[in-house]
C-alpha positions, 0 to 999 in steps of 0.5 A, spaced: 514 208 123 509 210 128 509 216 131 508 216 139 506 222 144 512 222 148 519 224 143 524 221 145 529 226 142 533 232 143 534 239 139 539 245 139 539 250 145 535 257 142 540 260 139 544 255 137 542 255 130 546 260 125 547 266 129 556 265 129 557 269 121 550 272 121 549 271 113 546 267 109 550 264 105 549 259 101 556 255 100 563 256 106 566 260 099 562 266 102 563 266 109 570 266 108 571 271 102 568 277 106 575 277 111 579 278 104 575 284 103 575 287 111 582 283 113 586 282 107 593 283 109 591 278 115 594 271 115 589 266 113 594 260 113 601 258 114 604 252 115 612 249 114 612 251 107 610 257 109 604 263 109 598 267 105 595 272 108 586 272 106 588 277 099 593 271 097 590 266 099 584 268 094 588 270 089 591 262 089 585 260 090 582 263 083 587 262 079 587 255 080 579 255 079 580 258 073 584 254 070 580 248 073 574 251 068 578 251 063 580 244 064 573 241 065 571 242 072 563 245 072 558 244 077 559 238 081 564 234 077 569 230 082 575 233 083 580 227 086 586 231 091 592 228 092 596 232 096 601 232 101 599 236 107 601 243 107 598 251 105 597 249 097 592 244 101 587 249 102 588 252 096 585 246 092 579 245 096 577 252 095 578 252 088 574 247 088 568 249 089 570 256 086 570 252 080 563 249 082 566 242 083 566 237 088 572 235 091 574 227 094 580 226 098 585 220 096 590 220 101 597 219 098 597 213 105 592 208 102 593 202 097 594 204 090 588 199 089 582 203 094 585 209 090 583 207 084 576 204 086 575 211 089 577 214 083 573 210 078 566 210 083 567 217 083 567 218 076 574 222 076 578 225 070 582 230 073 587 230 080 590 235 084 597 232 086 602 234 090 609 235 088 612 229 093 606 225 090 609 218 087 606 217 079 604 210 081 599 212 085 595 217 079 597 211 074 590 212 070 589 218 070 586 223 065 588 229 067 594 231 073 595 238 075 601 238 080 601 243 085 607 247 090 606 248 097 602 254 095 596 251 092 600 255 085 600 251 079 606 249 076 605 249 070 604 256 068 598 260 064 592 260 068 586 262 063 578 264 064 574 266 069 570 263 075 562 263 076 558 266 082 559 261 087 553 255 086 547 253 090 547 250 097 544 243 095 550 242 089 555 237 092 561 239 096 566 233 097 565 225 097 568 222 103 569 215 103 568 211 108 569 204 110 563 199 107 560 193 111 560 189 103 567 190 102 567 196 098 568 203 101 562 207 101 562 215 098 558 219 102 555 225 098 555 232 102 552 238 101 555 245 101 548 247 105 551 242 111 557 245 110 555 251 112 550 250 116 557 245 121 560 252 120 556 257 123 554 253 129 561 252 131 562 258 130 556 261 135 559 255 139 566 257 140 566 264 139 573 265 134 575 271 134 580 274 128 586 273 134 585 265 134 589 261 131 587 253 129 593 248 128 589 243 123 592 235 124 588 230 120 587 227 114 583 230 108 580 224 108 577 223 115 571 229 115 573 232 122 578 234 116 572 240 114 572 244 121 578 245 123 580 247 115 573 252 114 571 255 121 578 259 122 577 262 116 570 263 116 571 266 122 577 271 120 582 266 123 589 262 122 589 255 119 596 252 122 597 247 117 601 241 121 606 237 116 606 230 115 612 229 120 609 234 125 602 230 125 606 223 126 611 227 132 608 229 138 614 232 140 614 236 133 607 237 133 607 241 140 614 245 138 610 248 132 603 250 136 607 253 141 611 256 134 604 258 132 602 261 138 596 256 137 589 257 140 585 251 139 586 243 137 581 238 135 583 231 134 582 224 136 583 221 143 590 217 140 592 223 137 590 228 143 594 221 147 600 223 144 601 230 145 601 228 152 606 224 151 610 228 149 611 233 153 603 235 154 598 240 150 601 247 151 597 252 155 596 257 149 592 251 145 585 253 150 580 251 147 580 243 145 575 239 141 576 232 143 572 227 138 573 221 133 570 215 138 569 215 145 572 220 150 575 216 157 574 220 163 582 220 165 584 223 159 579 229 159 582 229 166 588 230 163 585 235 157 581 240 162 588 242 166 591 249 166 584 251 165 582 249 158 575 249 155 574 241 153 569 239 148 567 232 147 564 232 139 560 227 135 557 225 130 558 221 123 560 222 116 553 221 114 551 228 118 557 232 116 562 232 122 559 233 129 552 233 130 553 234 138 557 238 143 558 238 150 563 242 155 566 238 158 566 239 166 571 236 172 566 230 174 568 222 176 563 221 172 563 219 164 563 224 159 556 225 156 555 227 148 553 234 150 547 236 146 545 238 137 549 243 135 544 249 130 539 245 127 539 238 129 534 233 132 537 227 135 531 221 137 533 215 141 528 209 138 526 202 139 527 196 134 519 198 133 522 206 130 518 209 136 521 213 141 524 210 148 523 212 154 528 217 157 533 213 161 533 207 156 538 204 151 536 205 143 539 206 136 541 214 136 538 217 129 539 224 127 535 229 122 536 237 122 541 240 116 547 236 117 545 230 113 549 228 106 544 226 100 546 219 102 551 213 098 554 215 091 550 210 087 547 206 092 541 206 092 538 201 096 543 203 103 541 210 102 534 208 103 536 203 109 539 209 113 536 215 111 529 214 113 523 218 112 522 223 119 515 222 122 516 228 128 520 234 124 512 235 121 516 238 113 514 234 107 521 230 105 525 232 112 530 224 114 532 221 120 539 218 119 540 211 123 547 212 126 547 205 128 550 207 135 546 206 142 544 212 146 540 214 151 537 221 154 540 222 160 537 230 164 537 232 157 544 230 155 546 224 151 549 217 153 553 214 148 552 206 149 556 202 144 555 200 137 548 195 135 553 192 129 559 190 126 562 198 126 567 200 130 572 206 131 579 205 132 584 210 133 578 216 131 577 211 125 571 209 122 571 202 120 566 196 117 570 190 120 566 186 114 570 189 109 577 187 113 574 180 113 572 180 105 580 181 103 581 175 109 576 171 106 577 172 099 585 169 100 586 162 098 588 160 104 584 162 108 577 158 109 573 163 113 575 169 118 572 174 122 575 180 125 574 183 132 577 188 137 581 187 144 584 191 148 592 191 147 597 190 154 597 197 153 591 199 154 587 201 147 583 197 142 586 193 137 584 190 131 585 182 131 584 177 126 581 170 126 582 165 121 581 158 119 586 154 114 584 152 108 583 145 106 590 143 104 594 148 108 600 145 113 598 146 119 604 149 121 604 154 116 605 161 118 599 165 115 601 172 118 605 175 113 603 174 106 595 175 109 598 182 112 601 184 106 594 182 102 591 187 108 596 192 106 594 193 098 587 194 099 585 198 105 589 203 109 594 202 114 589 203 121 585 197 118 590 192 118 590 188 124 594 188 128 594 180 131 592 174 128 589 168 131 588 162 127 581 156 129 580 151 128 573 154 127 569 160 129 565 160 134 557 159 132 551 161 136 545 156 137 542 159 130 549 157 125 551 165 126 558 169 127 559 169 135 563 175 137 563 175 142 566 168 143 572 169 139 578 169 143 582 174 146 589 174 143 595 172 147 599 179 146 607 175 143 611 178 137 609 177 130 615 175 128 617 173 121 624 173 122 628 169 127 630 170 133 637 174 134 638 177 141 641 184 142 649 184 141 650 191 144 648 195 151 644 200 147 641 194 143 639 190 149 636 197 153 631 198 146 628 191 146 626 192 154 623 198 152 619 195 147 617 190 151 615 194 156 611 199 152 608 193 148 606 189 153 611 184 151 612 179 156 618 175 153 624 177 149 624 183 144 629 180 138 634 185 134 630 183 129 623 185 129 619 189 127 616 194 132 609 195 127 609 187 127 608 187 134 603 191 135 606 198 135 602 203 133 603 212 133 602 212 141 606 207 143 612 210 138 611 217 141 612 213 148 619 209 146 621 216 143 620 220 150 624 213 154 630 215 149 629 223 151 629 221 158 634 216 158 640 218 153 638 226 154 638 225 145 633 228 141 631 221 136 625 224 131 620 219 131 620 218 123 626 216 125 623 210 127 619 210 122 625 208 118 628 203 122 622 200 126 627 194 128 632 195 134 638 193 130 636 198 125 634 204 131 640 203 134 645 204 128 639 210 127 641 213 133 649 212 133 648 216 126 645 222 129 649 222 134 655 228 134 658 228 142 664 225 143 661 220 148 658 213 144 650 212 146 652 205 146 658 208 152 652 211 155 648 205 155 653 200 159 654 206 164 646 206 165 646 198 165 652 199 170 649 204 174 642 201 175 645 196 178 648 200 184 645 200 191 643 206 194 649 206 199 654 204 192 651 209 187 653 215 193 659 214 193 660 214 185 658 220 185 662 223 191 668 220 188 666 223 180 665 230 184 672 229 188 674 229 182 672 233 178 
């Protein structure tokens, strides 16, 4: 790579470098201990099992670590955390460290099948698990140490001390992300990267002890890292939402406004769902929207009542965030802002020199944030960690995101991917690992995944396939190739339609053309035969469906609502319809549980205690809608003359 005279590229603001903590911490264990000593009766987290002030939860955290040591656990070894989401959940993580080992996330969601190769990749010989966690999941395990919510183990006896905390270059988690060969990839992140993400936002977002952060992702998604670690290194409350609450957006609102909740990050699709929902509460301030593109309307929606909105990016590779850019009311697209602390961000050219501003090119990124790179490859660490010509110290990277930008006024333009990444619901996904399950199926001759936008308006996964020789054509290939899907990668990677070829569609030069592939007509994935709605409150429960899921012919009784493309958003939207329209609180595990209409009908009769059957309610509704104006006045004067 040749250097121009003219950098295309960015670096933080002065003073955005490590000015949040005023340490020089060398791992997250320090800038979070401090609080034990000046604060230790404070809350540090709470959730629905309960809460640990700063001197409990160091207190947990080093008797869990201890007895990690003396199980094995010493510098850098993997340590796999299974856990369902709940205060114990940052106990473990933190001991961890305190250990000296490296954490990785296995989340209790996906297939038995990637937690295995994610284990066995890892090198793991002992797991973390929580209470609620099935056996099946852990089968192979050396070593399993079950947790309750407060991060305690349950079986007694906690020998052995715990070392000074380590060096900033020792690993502090791997995080596994979707590969374009068909495997996930383990990105290898430093505790120095952790801090230095920390102590940026912490200058960034100027938290306060008096803050309080409601924590809603996974583990297993990196955004993870900053809403567990900045409240506590900055002397604040972590709110750990429940599983149940991060799935009900009805639920989730009620414990932020609980909580006295001040700042959220989370996806657009989850931020959607507040809104859903009853709206993001006034008391959440300060919100942090990132995970893929930021649409102009919904920040609109996330700047009201004077809220302060970020729009934050970056990739796992970079630790987390790598820019942040206050959002302002304007008409015009949401830019990515500029580097947090000590980041540089260059657009270049296929040629690795530097564009002109203005100009489309790959967006790479150098600076403190960068991961060692993949566990145990070799070959794409180098391909997508390349030497920095323009930072001018021995060693310093680039790291080539794949994503296209350009510099625009000195604020970045995020422009789209250059290769087959993309994001969907806040998730990275390679769709070459999705088309490697596809392929591998007997009956399936070749395929291909893409991305459409669903009636609803968000992207959708779609798959398309060519029979295998022999197939019978009519054959209906969905539902043994879903099920093969969902044994080997998490739900968010499971197409949500399919589309059978004949052949896919080639360039001139005998290449895949995405861009040719078709758009998928959006009609029921049905696997079971049609059986129309028997009962009013049936039939009002398949119009919702289909109008929510851009369905434009009839919903059967019958089918499934994630079969048709349903999905977190649109659950939250069926369960506000049924609010509004039978005045009944329906949680949306709920629907969950019975995601046919049958199944939620006799659901919703079950939970409800009034003398008045939903279904009467229903036929009165169906009754009433169909009133004239004039009609329904006179209705409601002759119930009021009688009353």
């Amino acid at each position: 790579m040749e250097v121009s005279d003219a950098v295309s590229g960015l670096t933080a603001p002065p003073g955005a470098g490590r000015p949040g903590t005023g340490t020089d911490a060398a791992t997250a264990l320090a800038l979070i201990r401090r609080w034990r000593d000046t604060s230790p009766d404070a809350v540090a987290v709470s959730g629905a099992g309960g809460l640990l002030t700063y001197r409990e939860l160091h207190d947990r955290v080093d008797r869990l670590a201890a007895l990690l040591r003396a199980r094995g656990v010493g510098q850098e070894v993997p340590v796999g955390l299974c856990l369902e989401r709940c205060p114990g959940m940052v106990v473990a993580l933190l001991a961890v460290w305190r250990a000296g080992g490296a954490y990785v996330p296995l989340d209790p969601g996906f297939p038995e099948d990637r937690l295995r190769f994610m284990r066995e990749d890892a090198g793991i010989r002992l797991v973390l698990a929580g209470q609620g966690v099935e056996s099946r999941l852990l089968d192979g395990v050396e070593d399993v140490v079950e947790l309750a919510w407060d991060g305690v183990p349950v079986s007694a006896g906690v020998p052995g001390d715990v070392p000074a905390d380590g060096p900033a270059g020792d690993l502090a988690y791997l995080m596994y992300t979707s590969g374009s060969t068909g495997r996930p990839k383990g990105v290898a992140v430093p505790h120095g990267a952790v801090v230095h993400l920390l102590e940026s936002f912490a200058s960034l977002l100027e938290l306060t002890p008096r803050d309080a952060w409601l924590a809603v992702t996974t583990l297993s998604f990196d955004i993870s890292v900053l809403e567990l670690l900045l409240p506590l290194a900055c002397g604040a409350r972590v709110v750990v939402a429940s599983g149940h609450e991060t799935a009900d957006g009805r639920a989730l609102r009620s414990r932020a406004v609980t909580e006295a909740v001040t700042i959220m990050q989370a996806t657009p699709a989850s931020w959607r769902i507040l809104l859903e929902s009853g709206g993001v509460p006034e008391n959440v301030a300060t919100r942090l929207c990132g995970g893929e593109a930021l649409p102009r309307d919904l920040a609109d929606a996330l700047l009201g009542g004077g809220a302060r909105l970020w729009n934050v990016y970056g990739p796992t590779e970079t630790t987390v965030w790598s820019t942040a850019g206050r959002v302002a009311p304007s008409p015009g697209p949401v830019d990515l802002g500029e580097p947090i602390g000590d980041t540089t961000v260059h657009i270049l050219g296929p040629d690795g020199r530097p564009v002109p501003p203005g100009e489309a090119g790959e967006l790479h990124i150098g600076g403190s944030g960068l991961a060692r790179g993949y566990r145990g490859m070799p070959g794409q660490t180098a391909a997508r960690f390349l030497p920095d010509p323009f930072s001018g110290t021995p060693g310093a990277r680039l790291y080539a995101t794949g994503d296209l930008a350009a510099i625009e006024d000195g604020r970045l333009r995020y422009l789209g991917r250059a290769d087959q990444q993309v994001k969907v619901r806040g998730f990275r996904i390679e769709l070459g690992e999705i088309e490697s399950v596809l392929r591998a199926a007997p009956e399936v001759a070749d395929a291909a995944v893409g991305v459409c936008e669903g009636p609803d308006g968000l992207p959708r996964l779609v798959a398309y396939v060519v029979r295998a020789a022999g197939e019978p054509e009519g054959a209906d290939l969905w539902p043994s190739l879903r099920d093969r899907l969902r044994r080997s990668v998490p739900e968010y990677m499971v197409p949500a339609h399919l589309v059978v070829l004949d052949a896919l569609p080639l360039t001139p030069n005998g290449k895949l053309d995405r861009k040719a592939l078709p758009v998928p007509e959006w009609t029921r994935a049905r696997s079971r035969p049609y059986r129309p709605a028997a009962t009013p409150l049936e039939e009002d429960l398949a119009a919702m469906w289909g109008e929510v899921l851009g369905i434009a012919e009839p919903v059967g009784v019958d089918d499934d609502f994630f079969e048709l493309g349903g999905h977190s958003l649109t659950a939250t939207q069926i369960i506000a319809r049924i609010q509004a329209r039978f005045a009944t609180n329906v949680p949306i595990v709920v629907l969950f549980e019975n995601p046919t209409v049958a199944g939620l009908a006799a659901a919703m009769d079950r939970l409800d205690d009034d003398d008045l059957d939903l279904a009467d309610i229903a036929a009165l509704r169906d009754e009433l809608d169909g009133l004239s104006a004039e009609d329904l006045a006179a209705v409601l004067d002759e119930m009021a003359s009688e009353s």
